[in-house]
N, C-alpha and C positions, 0 to 999 in steps of 0.2 A: 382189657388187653393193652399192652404196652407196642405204643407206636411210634421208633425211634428211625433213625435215616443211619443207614452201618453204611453208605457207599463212599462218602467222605473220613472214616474215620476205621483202625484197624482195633481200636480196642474199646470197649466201656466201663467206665468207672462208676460202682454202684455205691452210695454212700448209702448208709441204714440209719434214716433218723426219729427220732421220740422226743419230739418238745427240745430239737434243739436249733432254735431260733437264732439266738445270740452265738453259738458256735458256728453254722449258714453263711451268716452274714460275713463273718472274717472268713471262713474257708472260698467264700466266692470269689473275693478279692485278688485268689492266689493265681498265678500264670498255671494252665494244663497246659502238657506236652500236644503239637498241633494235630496229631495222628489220636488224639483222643477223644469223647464224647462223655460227658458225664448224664448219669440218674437217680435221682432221689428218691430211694424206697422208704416210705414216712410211712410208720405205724399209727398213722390215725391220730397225728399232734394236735395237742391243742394251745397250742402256743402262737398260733398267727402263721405256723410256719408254710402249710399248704399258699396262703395268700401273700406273702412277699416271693415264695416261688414262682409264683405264675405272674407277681406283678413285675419281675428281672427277669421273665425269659426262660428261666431254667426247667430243665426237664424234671417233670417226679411224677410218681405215682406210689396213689395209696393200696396200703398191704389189705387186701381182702380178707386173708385168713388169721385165727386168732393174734394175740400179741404176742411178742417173742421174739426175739433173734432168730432163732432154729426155724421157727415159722414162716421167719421173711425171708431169711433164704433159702428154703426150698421152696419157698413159692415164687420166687425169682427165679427158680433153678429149670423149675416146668417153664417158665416164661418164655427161655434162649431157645426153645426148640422153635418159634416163631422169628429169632435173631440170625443173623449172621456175622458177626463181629468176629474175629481171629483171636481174642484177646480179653477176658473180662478179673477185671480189679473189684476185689472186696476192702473199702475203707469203711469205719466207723465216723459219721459224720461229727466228731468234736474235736478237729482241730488238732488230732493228738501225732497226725500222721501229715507227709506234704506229698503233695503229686508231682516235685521235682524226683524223688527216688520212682519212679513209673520206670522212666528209664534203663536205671538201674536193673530192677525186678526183670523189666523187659529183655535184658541184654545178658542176663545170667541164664534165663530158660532157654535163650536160643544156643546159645555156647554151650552150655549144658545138654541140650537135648532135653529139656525134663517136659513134665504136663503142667506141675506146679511147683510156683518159689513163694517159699515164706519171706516173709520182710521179719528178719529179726531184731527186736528192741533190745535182747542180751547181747549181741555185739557190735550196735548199731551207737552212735550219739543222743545221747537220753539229757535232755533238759532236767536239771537238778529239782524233787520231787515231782518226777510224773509218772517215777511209780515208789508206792511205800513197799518197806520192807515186806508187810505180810502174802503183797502182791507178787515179790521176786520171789520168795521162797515158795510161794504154791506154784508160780509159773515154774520155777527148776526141778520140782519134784515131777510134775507132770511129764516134761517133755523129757525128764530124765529115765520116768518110768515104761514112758508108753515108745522112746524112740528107740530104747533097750530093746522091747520084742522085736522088733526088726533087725538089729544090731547098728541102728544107727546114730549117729550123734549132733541131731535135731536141737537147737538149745531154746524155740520158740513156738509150741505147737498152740499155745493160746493167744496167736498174734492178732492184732485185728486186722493186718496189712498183707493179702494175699491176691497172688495173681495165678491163671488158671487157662489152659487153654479152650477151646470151644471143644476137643475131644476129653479133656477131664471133665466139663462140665456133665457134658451127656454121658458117661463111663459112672460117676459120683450120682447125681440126680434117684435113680431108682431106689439108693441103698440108704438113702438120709432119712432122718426119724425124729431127730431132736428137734425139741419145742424151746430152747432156751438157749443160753450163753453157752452150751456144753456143744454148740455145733459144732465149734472149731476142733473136738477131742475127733468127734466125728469125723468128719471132715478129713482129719489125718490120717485115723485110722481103716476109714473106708477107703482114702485112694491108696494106702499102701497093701490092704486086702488084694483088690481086686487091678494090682500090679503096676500103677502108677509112678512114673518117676518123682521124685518130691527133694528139693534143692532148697537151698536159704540162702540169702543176703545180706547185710545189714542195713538198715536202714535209721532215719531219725527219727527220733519219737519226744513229744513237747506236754507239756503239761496242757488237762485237757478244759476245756473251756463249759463252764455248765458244770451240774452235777452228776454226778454219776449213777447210772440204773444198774448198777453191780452191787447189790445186798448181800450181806452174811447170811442170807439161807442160801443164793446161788454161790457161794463159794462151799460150802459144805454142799450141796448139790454136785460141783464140779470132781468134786475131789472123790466122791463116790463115781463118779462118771470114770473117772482116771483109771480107778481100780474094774468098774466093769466093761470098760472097753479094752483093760489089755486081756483080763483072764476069762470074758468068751470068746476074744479073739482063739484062744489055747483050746476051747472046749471044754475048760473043766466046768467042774460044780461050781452052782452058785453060789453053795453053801460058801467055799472057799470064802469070795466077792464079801460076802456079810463078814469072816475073819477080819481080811484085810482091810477093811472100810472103821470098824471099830478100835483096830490097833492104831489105826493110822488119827481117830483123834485122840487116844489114851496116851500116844508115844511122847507127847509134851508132859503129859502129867508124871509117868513114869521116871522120864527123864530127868526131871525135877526131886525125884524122892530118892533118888540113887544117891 
């Protein structure tokens, strides 16, 4: 069970980390907004990183259930029902995001009215390679595909930088499934299901510190994800799902012989 104090503080900040020690270190460093709380959700590192947490003070706790992104946060997501926070912040712990835009995020959802603001990297100040080309171009297909069923024009739905209210959090929680990097498709597509407001920002985004646990099989992973989170949204056949998952790696090759 995760034992945190919400009386001092209106929002928390959950960083999700895996062996990233050396990213930790410089992200501690940085000013948090004073209305905030942070938590380290550590997927079972083994990098020293559980033992320089607790030897600075900082709050974490280890993921119980398998490994995963998708994992860790819905298993965070059962956790807030024992929380009271107004306010919880999803960062990926390497450095790649700052908790100076907190603010920001904060002050869009309330002006907005919304449940959730995306912090977008595609219109935000992006530190020169912290992201490669193959990254922009599946990030723009995605959010281009999946923000179409809606008819909206979302340009970041793979952000790692989201803020959520304590009513999205409990509204979203039931509906999550993803074991992997493919939460975030979730994630969008479940709170615009089940009628959630969803708003973007810009925010900064820096080259990330560590290596990265984003593999060429979870990018072909994603991008099947892309295609079966917009057309069961629709109810069609799956069969469809198998079409557009095979065109969509052939379309390079295709495009090439033309």
């Amino acid at each position: 069970m995760i034992r945190l104090d919400s009386e001092n503080s209106s929002g928390l900040v959950i960083l999700f980390a895996l062996n990233e020690l050396p990213a930790l270190k410089q992200l501690m460093k940085r000013k948090i907004p004073d209305d905030w709380s942070i938590l380290v959700f550590d997927g079972r590192s083994t990098d020293g990183s559980q033992q320089w947490l607790t030897k600075n003070g900082v709050n974490w706790f280890e993921q119980q259930s398998s490994q995963g992104k998708g994992n860790a946060v819905r298993e965070f997501f059962s956790e807030t029902k024992k929380m009271n926070y107004c306010y919880y912040a999803f960062m990926d712990a390497d450095c790649t995001c700052l908790f100076s835009d907190l603010p920001k995020l904060k002050n869009q959802l309330i002006a907005t009215c919304s449940d959730i603001v995306i912090g977008t990297r595609m219109k935000g100040n992006q530190e020169h390679g912290s992201m490669n080309l193959v990254s922009r171009v599946a990030n723009h297909l995605a959010s281009k595909v999946l923000s179409l069923r809606w008819l909206k024009k979302h340009s970041d739905v793979q952000s790692p930088f989201w803020l959520f209210t304590k009513k999205a959090v409990e509204q979203l929680q039931p509906h999550l499934k993803a074991r992997y990097f493919e939460i975030e498709l979730e994630m969008y597509m479940e709170g615009m299901k089940n009628g959630l407001k969803i708003d973007e920002t810009p925010i900064h985004y820096r080259k990330r510190v560590g290596y990265s646990k984003f593999k060429l099989r979870y990018r072909f992973r994603n991008i099947y994800f892309v295609y079966y989170y917009f057309i069961t949204s629709l109810n069609l056949h799956k069969g469809i799902l198998i079409l557009f998952f095979i065109f969509s790696l052939l379309a390079p090759f295709l495009i090439q012989l033309r």
